[in-house]
VOLUMDO-625976 format. One record per residue (C-alpha): x, y, z; residue number from 0. Coordinates in Angstrom, 3 decimals. Layout:
REC        c1        c2        c3  num
REC         X         Y         Z  NUM
...
REM end
This chain:
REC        c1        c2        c3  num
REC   114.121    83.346   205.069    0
REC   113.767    79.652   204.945    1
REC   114.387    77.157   207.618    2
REC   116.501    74.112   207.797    3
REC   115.116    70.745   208.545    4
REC   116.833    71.114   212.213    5
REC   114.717    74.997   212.160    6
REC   117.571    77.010   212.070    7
REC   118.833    79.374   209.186    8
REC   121.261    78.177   206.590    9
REC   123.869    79.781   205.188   10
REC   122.632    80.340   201.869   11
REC   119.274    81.939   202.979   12
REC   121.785    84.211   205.210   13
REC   123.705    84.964   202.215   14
REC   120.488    85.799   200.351   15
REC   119.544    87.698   202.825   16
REC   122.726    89.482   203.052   17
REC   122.141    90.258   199.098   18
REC   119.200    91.991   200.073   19
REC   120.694    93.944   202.446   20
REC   123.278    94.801   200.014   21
REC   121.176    95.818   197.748   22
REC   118.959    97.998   199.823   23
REC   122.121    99.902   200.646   24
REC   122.963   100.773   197.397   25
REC   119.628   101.734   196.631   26
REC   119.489   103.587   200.234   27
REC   115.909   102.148   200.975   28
REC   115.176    98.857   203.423   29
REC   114.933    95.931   201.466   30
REC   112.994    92.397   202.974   31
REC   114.620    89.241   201.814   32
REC   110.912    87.960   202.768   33
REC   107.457    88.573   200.874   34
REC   107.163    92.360   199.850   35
REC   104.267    94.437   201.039   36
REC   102.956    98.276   200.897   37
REC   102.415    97.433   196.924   38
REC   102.827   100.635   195.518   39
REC   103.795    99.188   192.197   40
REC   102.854    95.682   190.338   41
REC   105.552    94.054   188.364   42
REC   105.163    90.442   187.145   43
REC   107.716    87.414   186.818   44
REC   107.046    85.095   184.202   45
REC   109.499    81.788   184.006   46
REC   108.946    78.964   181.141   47
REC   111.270    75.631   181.615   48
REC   111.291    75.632   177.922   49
REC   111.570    79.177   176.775   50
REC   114.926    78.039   175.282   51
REC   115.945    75.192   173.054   52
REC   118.380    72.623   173.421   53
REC   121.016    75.109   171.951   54
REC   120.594    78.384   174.075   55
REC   117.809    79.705   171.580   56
REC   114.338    81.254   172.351   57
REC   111.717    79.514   171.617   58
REC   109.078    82.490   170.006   59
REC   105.738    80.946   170.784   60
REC   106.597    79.958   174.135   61
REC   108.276    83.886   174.815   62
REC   105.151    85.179   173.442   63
REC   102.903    82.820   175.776   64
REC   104.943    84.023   178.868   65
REC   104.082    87.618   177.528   66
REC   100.290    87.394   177.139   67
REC   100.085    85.805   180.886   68
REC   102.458    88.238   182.187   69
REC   100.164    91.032   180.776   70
REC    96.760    89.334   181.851   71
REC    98.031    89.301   185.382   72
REC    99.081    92.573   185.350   73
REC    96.231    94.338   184.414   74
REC    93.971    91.752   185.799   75
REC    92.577    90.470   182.245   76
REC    91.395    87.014   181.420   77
REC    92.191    87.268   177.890   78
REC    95.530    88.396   176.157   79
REC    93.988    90.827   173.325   80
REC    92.256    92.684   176.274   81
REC    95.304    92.856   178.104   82
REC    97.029    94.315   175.121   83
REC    94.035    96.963   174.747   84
REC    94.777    98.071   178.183   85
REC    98.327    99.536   176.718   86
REC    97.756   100.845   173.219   87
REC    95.175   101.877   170.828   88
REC    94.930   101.282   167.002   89
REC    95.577   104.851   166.525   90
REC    98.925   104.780   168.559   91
REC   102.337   105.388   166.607   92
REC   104.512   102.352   168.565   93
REC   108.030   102.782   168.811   94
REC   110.207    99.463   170.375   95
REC   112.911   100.729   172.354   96
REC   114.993    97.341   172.201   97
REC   119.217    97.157   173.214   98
REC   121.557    96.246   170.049   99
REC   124.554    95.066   172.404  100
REC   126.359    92.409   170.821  101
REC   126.967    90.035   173.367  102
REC   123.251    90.196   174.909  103
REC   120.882    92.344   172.525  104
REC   117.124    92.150   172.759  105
REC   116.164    88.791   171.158  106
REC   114.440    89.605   167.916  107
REC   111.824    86.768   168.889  108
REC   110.778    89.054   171.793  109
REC   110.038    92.018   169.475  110
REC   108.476    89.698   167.083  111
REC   105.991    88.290   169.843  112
REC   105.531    92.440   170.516  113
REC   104.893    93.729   166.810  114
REC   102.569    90.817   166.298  115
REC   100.251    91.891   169.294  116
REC   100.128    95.250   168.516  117
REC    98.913    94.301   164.705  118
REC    96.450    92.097   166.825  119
REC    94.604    95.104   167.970  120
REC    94.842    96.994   165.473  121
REC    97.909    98.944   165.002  122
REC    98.685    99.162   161.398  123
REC   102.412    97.839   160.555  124
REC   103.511   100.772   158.857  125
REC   102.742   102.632   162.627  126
REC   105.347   100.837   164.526  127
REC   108.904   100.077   164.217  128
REC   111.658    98.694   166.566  129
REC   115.120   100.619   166.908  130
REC   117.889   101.231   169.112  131
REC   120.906   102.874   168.415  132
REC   118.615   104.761   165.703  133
REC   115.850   106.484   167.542  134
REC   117.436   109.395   167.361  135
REC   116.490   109.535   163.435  136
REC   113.908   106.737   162.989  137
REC   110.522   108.836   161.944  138
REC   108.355   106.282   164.090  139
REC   109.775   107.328   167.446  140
REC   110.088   110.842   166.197  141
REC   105.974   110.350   165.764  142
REC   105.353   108.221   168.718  143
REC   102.502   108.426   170.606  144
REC   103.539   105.343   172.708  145
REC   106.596   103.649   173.506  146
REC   107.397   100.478   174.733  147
REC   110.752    99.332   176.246  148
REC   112.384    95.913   175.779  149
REC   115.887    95.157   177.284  150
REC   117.946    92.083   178.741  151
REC   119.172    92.322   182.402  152
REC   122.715    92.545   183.088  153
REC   125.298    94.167   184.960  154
REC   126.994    96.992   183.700  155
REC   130.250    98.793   184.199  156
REC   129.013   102.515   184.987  157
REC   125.245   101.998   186.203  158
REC   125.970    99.114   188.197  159
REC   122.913    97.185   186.835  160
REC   121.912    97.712   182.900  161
REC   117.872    97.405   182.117  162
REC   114.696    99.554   181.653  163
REC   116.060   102.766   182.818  164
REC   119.374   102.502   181.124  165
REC   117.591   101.391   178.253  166
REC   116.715   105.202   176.996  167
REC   120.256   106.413   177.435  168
REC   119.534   106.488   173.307  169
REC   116.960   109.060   173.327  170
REC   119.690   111.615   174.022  171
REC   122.562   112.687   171.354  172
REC   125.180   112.696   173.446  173
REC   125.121   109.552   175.955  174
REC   128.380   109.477   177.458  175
REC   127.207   113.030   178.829  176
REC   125.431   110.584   181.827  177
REC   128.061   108.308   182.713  178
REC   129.343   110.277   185.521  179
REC   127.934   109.326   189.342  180
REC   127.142   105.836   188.494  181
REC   124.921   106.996   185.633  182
REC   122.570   108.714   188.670  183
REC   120.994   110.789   186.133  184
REC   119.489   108.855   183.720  185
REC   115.589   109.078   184.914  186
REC   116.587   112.689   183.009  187
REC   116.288   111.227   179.764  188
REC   112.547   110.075   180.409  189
REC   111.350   113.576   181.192  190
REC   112.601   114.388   177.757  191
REC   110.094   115.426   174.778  192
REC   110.644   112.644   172.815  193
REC   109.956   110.609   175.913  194
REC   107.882   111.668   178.602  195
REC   104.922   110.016   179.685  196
REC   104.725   107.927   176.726  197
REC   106.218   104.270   178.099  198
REC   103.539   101.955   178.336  199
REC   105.134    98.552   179.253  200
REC   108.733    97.796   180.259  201
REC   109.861    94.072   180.000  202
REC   113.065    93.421   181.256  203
REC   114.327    90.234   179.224  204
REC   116.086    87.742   181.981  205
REC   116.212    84.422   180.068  206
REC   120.031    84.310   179.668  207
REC   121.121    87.628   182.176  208
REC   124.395    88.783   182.910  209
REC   125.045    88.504   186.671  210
REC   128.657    89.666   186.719  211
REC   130.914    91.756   185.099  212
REC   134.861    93.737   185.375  213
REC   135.119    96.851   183.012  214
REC   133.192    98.410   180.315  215
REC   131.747    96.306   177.416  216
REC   132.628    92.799   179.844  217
REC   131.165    89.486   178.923  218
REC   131.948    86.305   179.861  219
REC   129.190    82.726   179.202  220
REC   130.685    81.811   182.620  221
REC   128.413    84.803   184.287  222
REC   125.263    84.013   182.404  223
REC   122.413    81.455   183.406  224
REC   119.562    80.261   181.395  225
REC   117.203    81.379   184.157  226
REC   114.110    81.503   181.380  227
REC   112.360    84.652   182.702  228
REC   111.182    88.064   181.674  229
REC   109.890    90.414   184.316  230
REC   107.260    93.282   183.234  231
REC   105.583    96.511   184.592  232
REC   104.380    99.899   183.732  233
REC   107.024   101.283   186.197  234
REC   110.544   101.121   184.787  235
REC   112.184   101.864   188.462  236
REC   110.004    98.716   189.990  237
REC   110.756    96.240   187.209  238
REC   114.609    96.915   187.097  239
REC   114.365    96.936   191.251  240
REC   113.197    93.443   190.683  241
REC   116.062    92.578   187.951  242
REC   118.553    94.408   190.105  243
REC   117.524    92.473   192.935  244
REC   117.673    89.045   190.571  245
REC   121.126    89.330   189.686  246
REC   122.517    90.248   193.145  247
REC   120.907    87.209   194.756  248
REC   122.551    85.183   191.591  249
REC   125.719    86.386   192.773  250
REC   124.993    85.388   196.125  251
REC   124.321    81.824   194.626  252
REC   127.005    81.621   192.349  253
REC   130.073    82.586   194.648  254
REC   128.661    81.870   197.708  255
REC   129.174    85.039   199.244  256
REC   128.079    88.725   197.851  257
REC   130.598    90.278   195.312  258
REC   130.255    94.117   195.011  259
REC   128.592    95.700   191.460  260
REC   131.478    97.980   189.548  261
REC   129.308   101.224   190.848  262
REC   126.336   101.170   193.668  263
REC   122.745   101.148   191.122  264
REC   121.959   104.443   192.394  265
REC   120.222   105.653   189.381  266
REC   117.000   103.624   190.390  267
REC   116.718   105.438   193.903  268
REC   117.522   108.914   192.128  269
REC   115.019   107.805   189.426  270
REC   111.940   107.700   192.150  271
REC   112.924   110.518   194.331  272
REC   114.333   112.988   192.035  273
REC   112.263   112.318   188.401  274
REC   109.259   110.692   189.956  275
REC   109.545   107.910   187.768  276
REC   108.180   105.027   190.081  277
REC   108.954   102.635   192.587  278
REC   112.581   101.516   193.701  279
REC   112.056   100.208   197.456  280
REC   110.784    96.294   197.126  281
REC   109.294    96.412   200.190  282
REC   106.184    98.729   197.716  283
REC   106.378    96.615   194.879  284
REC   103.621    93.497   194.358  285
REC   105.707    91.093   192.850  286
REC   103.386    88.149   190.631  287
REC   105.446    85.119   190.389  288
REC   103.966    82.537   187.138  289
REC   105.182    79.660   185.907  290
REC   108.224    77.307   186.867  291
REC   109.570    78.058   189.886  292
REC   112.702    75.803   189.632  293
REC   115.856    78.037   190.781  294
REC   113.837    81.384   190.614  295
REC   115.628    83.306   193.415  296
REC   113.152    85.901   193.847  297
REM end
């Protein structure tokens, strides 16, 4: 936690750190409100002051900047293209898992910044193809040799918190079927044929998330902020850990005071100790922070 000028804690970084706390209870690990260490997984956070225009709109060369650095720092490369070599091949079959939702879909400027960089080394266009709702019958993903998975942040009314994990609920033909216990199953839907082990990048889209949220299918502009970010990984539980732990420190900032999610996110705990999916305790993820730093919570 910060200090005050007179050395003494203020009530904001108490209520941050309270957020943690909260958040690390619902997740049942420890949480520190402080720098994170034991990295067991990397996940980058990329912020641009000008990822959106005057009007709420992103900006597709600056997105696709903030994508190429977040990928050279992840896998330690000095150059984008080499970065993007790291994840696919020109012989993969790329499916784009991206989120349709009305009110806060995947911006297509994010997939375009994607299918651009995978034509970049190599992947021929008629090899890739970006669905949601769809996967289920799109030939590309029923081909795939690699997937990659591209959703906004929000809350959400039966998982508590909506991103990467969530994101697959798709692959499956009868979603509703994991709604029950706060969604607590979904890291079954990764282990399944279609799915398994081939996710190569997860990019949780946080330039305009959702930090609150009554009821199923709730949106109000009142509970989104143009925070400008994206946060990436290879592990889907570390990356929405990070997002999860965004939006409850927004809600911390917002109201002043913690306001409880719908459900507890416990889908991201039973995710790492159940399917072996990655990393949910923050206290094991190495969290990169680029770019403007302005309001960035984390």
């Amino acid at each position: 936690m910060n200090m005050g000028e007179d050395g003494l804690i203020t009530r904001r970084d108490f209520l941050r750190g309270s957020a943690a706390v909260t958040l690390g209870a619902a997740l049942g690990v420890g949480i520190s409100s402080g720098a994170w260490a034991e990295p067991g997984a990397r996940v980058v956070l990329i912020r641009h002051a000008e990822a959106l225009d005057g009007s709420g709109g992103v900006r597709q060369e600056v997105v696709a900047s903030m994508l190429d650095e977040a990928l050279k720092a992840l896998f330690g490369e000095g150059d984008p293209l080499a970065a993007w070599g790291r994840l696919v091949r020109a012989s993969d079959v790329v499916g784009i898992k991206s989120n349709s939702w009305h009110s806060l879909p995947t911006p297509k400027e994010m997939g375009e910044a994607i299918r651009r960089r995978l034509l970049d080394v190599g992947v021929a266009e008629s090899n890739m193809g970006i669905d949601d709702r769809g996967v289920l019958g799109n030939p590309i993903f029923a081909r795939a040799t690699a997937l990659i998975n591209v959703c906004p942040v929000r809350t959400h009314f039966w998982s508590g918190v909506g991103g990467c994990l969530k994101n697959y609920i798709m692959f499956v033909p009868n979603p509703s079927a994991y709604h029950g216990d706060a969604c607590s199953e979904l890291g079954a839907i990764w282990k399944q044929p279609l799915v398994q082990g081939k996710t190569r990048l997860n990019v949780l889209v946080a330039l305009t998330p959702q930090f609150y949220g009554r009821g199923p299918n709730f949106f109000d502009r009142r509970y989104v902020w143009p925070y400008k970010g994206i946060i990436v990984g290879t592990d889907p539980v570390a990356v929405d850990s990070v997002g999860a732990h965004l939006l409850m420190t927004q809600r911390v900032e917002f109201f002043g005071e913690d306001r409880p999610l719908d459900v507890p996110p416990k889908h991201m705990e039973v995710a790492e100790k159940k399917y072996g999916l990655g990393v949910s305790d923050l206290k094991r993820i190495e969290l990169i922070k680029l770019g403007w730093m302005e309001g960035v919570l984390i």
